[in-house]
N, C-alpha and C positions, 0 to 999 in steps of 0.2 A: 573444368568449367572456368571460362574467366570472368571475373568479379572485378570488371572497373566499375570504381565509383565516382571518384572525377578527376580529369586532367590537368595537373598545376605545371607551368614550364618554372624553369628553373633557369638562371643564368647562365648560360654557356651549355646547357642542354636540354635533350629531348626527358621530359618526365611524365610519369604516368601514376596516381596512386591508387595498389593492386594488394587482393589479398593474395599476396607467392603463392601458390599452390606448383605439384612437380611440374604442371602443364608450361608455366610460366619460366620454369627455369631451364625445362627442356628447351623451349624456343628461344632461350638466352642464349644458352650454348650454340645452339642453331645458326643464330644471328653473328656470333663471334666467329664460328666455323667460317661463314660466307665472309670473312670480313669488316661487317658490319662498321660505315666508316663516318657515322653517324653518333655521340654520344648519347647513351637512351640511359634511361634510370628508371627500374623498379622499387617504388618507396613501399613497403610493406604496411597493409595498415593495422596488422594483429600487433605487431612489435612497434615499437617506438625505436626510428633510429636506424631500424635497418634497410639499407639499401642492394640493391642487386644491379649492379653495372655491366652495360656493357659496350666497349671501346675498341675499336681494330679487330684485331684477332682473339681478344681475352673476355671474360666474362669473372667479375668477382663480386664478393660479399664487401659493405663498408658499413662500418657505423658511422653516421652523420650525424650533427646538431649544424645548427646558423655558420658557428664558429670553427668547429674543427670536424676530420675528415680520415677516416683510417680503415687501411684496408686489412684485412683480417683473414682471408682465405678465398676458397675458389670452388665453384660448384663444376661437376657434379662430385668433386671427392670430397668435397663438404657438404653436407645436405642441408634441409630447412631446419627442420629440428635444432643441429648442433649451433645454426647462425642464430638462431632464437637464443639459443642459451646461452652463448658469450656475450650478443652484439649489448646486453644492461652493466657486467662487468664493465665493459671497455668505455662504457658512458658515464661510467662511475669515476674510473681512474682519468679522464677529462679533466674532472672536477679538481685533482690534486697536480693536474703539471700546470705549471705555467704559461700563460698566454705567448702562443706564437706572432712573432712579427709582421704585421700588417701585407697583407698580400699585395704587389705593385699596383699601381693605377695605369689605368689602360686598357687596350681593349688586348684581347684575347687574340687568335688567328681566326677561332669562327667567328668574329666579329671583323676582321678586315679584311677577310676572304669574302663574306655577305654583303659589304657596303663596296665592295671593288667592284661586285659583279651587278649589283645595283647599279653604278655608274657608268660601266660598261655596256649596259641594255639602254641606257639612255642618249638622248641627243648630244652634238656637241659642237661647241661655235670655232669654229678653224677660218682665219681670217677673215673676220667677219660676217658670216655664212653656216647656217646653220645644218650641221650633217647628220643624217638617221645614225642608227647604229651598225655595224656590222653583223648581222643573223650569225656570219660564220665564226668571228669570232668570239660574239657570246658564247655560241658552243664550245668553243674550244675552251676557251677557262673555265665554265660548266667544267670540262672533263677534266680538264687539268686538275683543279680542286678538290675533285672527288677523286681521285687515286691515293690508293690506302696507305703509298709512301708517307702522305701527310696527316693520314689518321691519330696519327701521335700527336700534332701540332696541337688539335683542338682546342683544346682547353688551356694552354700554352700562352702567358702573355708576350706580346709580340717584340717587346723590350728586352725578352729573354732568350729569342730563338738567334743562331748565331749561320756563321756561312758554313760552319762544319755538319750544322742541320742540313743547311739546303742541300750541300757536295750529299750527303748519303741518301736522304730521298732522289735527288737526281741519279746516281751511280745505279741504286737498286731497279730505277724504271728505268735505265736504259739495260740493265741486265735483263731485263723482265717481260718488257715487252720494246722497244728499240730508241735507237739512238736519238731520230726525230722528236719523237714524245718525249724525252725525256730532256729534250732541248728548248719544247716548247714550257716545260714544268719552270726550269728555270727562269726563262722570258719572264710568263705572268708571273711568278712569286713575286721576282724583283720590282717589276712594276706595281704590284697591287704596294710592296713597302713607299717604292717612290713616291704613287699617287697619294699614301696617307701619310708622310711626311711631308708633302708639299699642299694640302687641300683639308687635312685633317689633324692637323697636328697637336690641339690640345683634347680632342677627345681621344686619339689614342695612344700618345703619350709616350711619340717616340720625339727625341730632340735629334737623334740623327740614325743614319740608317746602320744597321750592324757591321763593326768594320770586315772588310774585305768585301760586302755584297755590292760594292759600284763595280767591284774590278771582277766579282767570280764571273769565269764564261766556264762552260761545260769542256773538257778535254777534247783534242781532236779525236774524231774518231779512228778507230783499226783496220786492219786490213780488213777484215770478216765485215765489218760493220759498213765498209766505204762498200764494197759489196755488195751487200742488202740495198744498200741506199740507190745504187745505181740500178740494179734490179728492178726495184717498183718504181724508176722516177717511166713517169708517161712522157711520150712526144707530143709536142708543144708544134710549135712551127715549122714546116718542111717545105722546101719553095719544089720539091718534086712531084708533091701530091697537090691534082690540079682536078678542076670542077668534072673532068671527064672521070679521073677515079672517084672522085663522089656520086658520080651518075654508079659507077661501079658496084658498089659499097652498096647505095639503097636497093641494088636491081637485087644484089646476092639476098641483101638483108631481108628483101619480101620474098623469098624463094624461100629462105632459111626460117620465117615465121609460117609461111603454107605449111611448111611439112613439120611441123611440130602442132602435138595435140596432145589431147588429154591433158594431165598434171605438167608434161615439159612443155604448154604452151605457152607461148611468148605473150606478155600481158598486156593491156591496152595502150599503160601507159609508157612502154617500154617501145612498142610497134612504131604506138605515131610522134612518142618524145623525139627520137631518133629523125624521122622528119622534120619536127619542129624545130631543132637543133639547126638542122642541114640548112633550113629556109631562111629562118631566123639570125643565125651565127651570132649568138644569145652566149655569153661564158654559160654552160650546160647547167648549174646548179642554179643561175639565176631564172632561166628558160621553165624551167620547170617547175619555178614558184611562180606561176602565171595564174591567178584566180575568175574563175569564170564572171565575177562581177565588173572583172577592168575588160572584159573584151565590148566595145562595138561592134555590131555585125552587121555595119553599114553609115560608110561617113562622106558625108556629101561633100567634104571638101576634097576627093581625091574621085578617080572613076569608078564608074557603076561595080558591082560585083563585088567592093571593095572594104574593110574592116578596118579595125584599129585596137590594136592589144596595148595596154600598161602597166608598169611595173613600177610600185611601192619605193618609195628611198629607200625604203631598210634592206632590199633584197638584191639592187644593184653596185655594182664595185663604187662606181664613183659615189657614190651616195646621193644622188639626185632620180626622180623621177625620170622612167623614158618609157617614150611614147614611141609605136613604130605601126605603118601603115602595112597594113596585114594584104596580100592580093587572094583571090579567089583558090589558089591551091592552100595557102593558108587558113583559110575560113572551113576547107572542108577537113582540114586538119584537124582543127580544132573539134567540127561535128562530129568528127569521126571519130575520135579520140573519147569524148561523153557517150556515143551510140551504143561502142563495144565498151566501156565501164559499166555501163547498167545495165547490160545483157549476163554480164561476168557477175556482177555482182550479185543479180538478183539469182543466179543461178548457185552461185558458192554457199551466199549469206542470207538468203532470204531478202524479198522485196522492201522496199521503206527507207534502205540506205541512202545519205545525201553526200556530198562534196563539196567545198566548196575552192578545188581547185580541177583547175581546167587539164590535168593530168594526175587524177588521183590513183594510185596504190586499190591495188585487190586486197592488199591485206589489210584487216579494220584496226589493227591494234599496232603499233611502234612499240621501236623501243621504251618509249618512256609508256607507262601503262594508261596515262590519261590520254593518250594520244590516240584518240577512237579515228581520225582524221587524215592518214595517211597519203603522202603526196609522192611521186615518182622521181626520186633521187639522182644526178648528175652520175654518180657512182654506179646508179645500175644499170645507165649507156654505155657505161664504161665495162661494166659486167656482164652485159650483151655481147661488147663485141669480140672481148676473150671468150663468149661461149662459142660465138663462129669463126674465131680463130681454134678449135679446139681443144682448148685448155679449161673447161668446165666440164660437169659429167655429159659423159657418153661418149669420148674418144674416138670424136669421127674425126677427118682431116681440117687441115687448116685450111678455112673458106676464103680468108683475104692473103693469102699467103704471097701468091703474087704481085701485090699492091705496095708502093711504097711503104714507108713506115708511120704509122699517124693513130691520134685520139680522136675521142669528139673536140676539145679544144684545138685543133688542129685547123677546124672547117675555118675557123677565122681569119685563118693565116692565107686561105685556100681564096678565099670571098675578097680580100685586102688587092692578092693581087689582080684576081680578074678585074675587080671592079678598078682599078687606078692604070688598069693597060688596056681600057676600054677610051677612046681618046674623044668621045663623044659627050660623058659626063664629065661634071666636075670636078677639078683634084681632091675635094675634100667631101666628095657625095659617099665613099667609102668610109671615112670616119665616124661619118653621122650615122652611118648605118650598124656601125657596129658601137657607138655609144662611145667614141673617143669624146675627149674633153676639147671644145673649140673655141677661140675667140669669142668673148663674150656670154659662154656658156653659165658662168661661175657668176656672174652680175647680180648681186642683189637685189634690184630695181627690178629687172626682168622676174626673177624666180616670184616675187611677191605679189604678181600683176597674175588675177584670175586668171585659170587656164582654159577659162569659155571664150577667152578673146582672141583676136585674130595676130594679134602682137606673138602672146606668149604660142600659140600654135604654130603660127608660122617663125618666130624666133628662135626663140628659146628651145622648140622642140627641133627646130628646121623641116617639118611634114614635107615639106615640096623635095626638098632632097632627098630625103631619104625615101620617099615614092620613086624618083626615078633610079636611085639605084636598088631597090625591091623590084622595080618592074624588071628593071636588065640580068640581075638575079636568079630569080625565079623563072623565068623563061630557061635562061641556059640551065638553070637546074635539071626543069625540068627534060631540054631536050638532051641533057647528057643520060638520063638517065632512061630516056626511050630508047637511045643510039646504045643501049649497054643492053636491050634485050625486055629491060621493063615493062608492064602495063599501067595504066592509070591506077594508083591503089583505091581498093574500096573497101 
C-alpha cells in the first residue's frame, strides 16, 4: 500500500515523501528497468535521511542531509531493512569529515534543457515581425531531450559537461536508434548551450561555451548508415507526376478504402485527409492541423457554394496565418470528413466523444497519455499509401506501382506546375495558393491591420487569387480523377 503524505520537490528533482515499503521499491526498480529518464526521489519518512533514487537505468539507496549526499547501495540486493540500519552510521560519520567544496553555481542541464524549451514554444521577433513558434520543432527538442543518452546529464552543472559528453551520447543514439536523430541531439544541445550563453548568462553561469562544442559536428556517416538514409528519404518534387496521376491515385485510393472493412478499415481521417491534401496542396502535417473552429462554411466575398479554411501561425512553415478559399468539393470534404468521425467513433467508443479538429484520429489516446484529443497525422498519409503500395500488412500487390514515383508532399510540386502553365492566370496565383512568401507579405503594417477588413483580406491574404487558382484546381482535380474511372466520393 502506498503512504504518500506530501510532495516536497527538491532542486534538480522529481521528490515524493513515502513510507518505502517493498511495493515502492519494486516500482523503483521498475522505473530504472524502463529507463526512467526522469530524476525521482524517495524520501523515506520512518528513517531520517534516507533516500531511494532513481536515475536512467539505476535505482539506489542514499543518505542525504541539506549538505552532503552518499550513496551506499542498490536495491533489490540491498533491502529496506539493511538501508535503515546503515543509512544513521553514515549520518554520523558526516559529522567528522570535513566540509566539501562549495557546489558550482549555475544551472544544472535540467535547468537549461527546461528554459531552452520554454523559449522554444514561444514567439519570436525575426526582423522585425513577430513569428509563432514552430509545433514541429518544439517536438523535436521535446524528443531530443528526453533520450536516455542524456539521462546522466541531469543533475550535471552545465559548466561541467564537456564535447566528450556530447560525442558519446550522440555516438550511442546514433548506434541505437539512427544517424538522423542523433544529428538532431547534437543540433539542439549546441543551441540550447548557445542560447544560454548569449540570452542567460548570469543565471547559468557559463562565461563560454565548452571548448570544442562551436566546432563538434557529428561524423560523416557509413556506408550502412548513407543507406538507411537514403532508403526512408520520401519523394519530394517530380515534374513526371502530373494532375492526371493524381486523378489516378484518388480513383485507386477510394477503391482501395471500399474494399477494406472491419478492423483494416481505412479511418475517416485517413480517407478524406488524403483529399484534403490533394485539393488543398497544404505541406500534409500542416493540412491536417486544420480545427473545425477556423472553417467558414460560407463567405460572401468569393462565389456562392463557397468556404474559407485557416490556419493558426504556429502550425504553418512560414509562421504567418493563411487563409485559403475552400470551393464546394472542399466543403463536402470537410462534411464528410466529421460525418464518418462520429459514426466511427460512436461505434468504437461510445457516444459523447468531441473534437476539436476538422480530421480527428479514431484513436482517443496519443502518445502522450494526456492527449485524449487525437488529430490525423501527415505520417499516416504517408502510411496509407505504403499500405496500397503493399508494403503494410496483408501482402497484396503494389496498387500504385505503375505511377511515377511520389509522396503526398509531392502534390505541391504537381499543383505549381499546372497552375503556372495555365496562361490564363496570374504568374504568381500558384504561389498564393500554395502559401509561398510574396512581396509585401512579411509587412508589418499589413499583418497588424484587423483581419475583418477588406485590406488585410484582400492583401495580405490575397483571397482573389488564390480563388481563382482554387477554382482552376479543383475542377481539373476533379476531372482527372473522373477521366481515371472515379465516382463522386460520398
Amino acid at each position: 500500500m502506498l503512504h504518500v503524505l506530501r510532495e516536497t520537490p527538491q532542486i534538480g528533482t522529481s521528490a515524493v515523501r513515502v513510507l518505502i515499503v517493498p511495493a515502492i521499491v519494486a516500482g523503483a526498480v521498475a522505473q530504472a528497468k524502463r529507463g526512467n529518464v526522469q530524476l525521482k526521489d524517495y524520501v523515506d519518512t520512518k528513517s531520517r535521511g534516507l533516500v531511494l533514487r532513481v536515475r536512467g537505468g539505476s535505482a539506489s539507496w542514499l543518505a542525504k542531509t541539506k549538505q552532503r549526499t552518499k550513496k551506499f547501495g542498490s536495491p533489490p540486493k540491498m533491502g529496506i531493512r539493511e538501508a535503515r540500519r546503515i543509512v544513521p552510521r553514515i549520518l554520523a560519520s558526516f559529522l567528522n569529515e570535513p566540509a566539501r567544496p562549495q557546489a558550482p553555481s549555475g544551472w544544472r542541464w535540467a535547468e537549461l534543457s527546461s528554459e531552452y524549451r520554454k523559449y522554444i514554444a514561444g514567439p519570436k521577433l525575426k526582423r522585425g515581425v513577430v513569428r509563432a513558434p514552430s509545433r514541429n520543432t518544439v517536438d523535436d527538442v521535446a524528443l531530443a531531450f528526453a533520450r536516455p543518452q542524456l539521462a546522466s546529464w541531469s543533475s550535471r552543472p552545465i559548466s561541467e559537461l564537456t564535447v566528450d559528453d556530447l560525442d558519446e551520447a550522440a555516438a550511442s543514439l546514433r548506434k541505437k536508434v539512427s544517424y538522423a536523430q542523433a544529428a538532431k541531439l547534437v543540433a539542439y544541445v549546441k543551441a540550447a548551450f548557445g542560447w544560454g550563453l548569449q540570452n542567460r548568462r548570469r543565471e547559468c553561469g557559463l562565461k563560454v561555451l565548452p571548448p570544442g562544442f562551436a566546432e563538434y559536428v557529428l561524423p560523416d556517416p557509413d556506408g550502412d548508415e548513407i543507406s538507411v538514409i537514403t532508403a526512408r528519404r520520401r519523394p519530394t518534387a517530380n515534374p513526371e507526376f502530373t494532375v492526371e496521376h493524381l486523378g489516378q491515385v484518388l480513383a485507386r485510393h477510394e477503391d482501395f478504402c471500399r474494399g477494406r472493412t472491419g478492423r483494416n478499415k481505412i479511418s475517416p481521417g485517413v480517407r478524406w485527409g488524403l483529399w484534403w491534401n490533394a485539393l488543398t496542396v497544404s505541406r500534409s502535417g500542416a493540412a491536417m492541423l486544420l480545427e473545425s473552429r477556423n472553417i467558414l462554411w460560407s463567405d460572401p466575398h468569393v462565389e456562392d457554394g463557397w468556404g474559407l479554411a485557416w490556419w493558426i501561425a504556429d502550425v504553418v512553415k512560414a509562421r504567418r496565418e493563411f487563409w485559403l478559399p475552400t470551393p464546394p468539393l472542399g466543403l463536402h470534404i470537410l462534411r464528410s470528413a466529421a460525418r464518418d468521425w462520429r459514426t466511427a467513433i460512436n461505434r468504437e467508443h461510445g457516444i459523447g466523444h468531441v473534437s476539436k479538429w476538422a480530421f480527428p484520429s479514431t484513436r482517443r489516446c496519443g502518445r502522450n497519455p494526456d492527449n485524449l484529443d487525437v488529430v490525423t497525422t501527415g505520417d499516416s498519409l504517408g502510411n496509407h499509401l505504403a499500405n496500397m503500395r503493399g508494403k503494410r500488412q496483408g501482402g497484396h500487390r503494389d496498387l500504385l506501382a505503375d505511377l511515377p514515383r511520389f509522396s503526398v508532399h509531392t502534390f505541391r510540386g504537381t499543383v505549381a506546375s499546372f497552375l503556372m502553365n495555365d496562361v490564363k492566370l496570374p504568374p504568381d496565383a500558384a504561389s498564393a495558393l500554395l502559401g509561398h512568401t510574396l512581396p509585401g507579405d512579411a509587412d508589418p503594417r499589413i499583418a497588424q491591420i484587423s483581419r475583418t477588413t477588406d485590406r488585410f483580406y484582400n492583401h495580405a491574404q490575397r483571397i482573389p487569387l488564390k480563388a481563382m487558382a482554387m477554382k482552376v484546381w479543383s475542377e481539373a482535380l476533379l476531372k482527372s480523377y473522373y477521366d481515371a474511372g472515379g465516382i463522386f466520393p460520398e
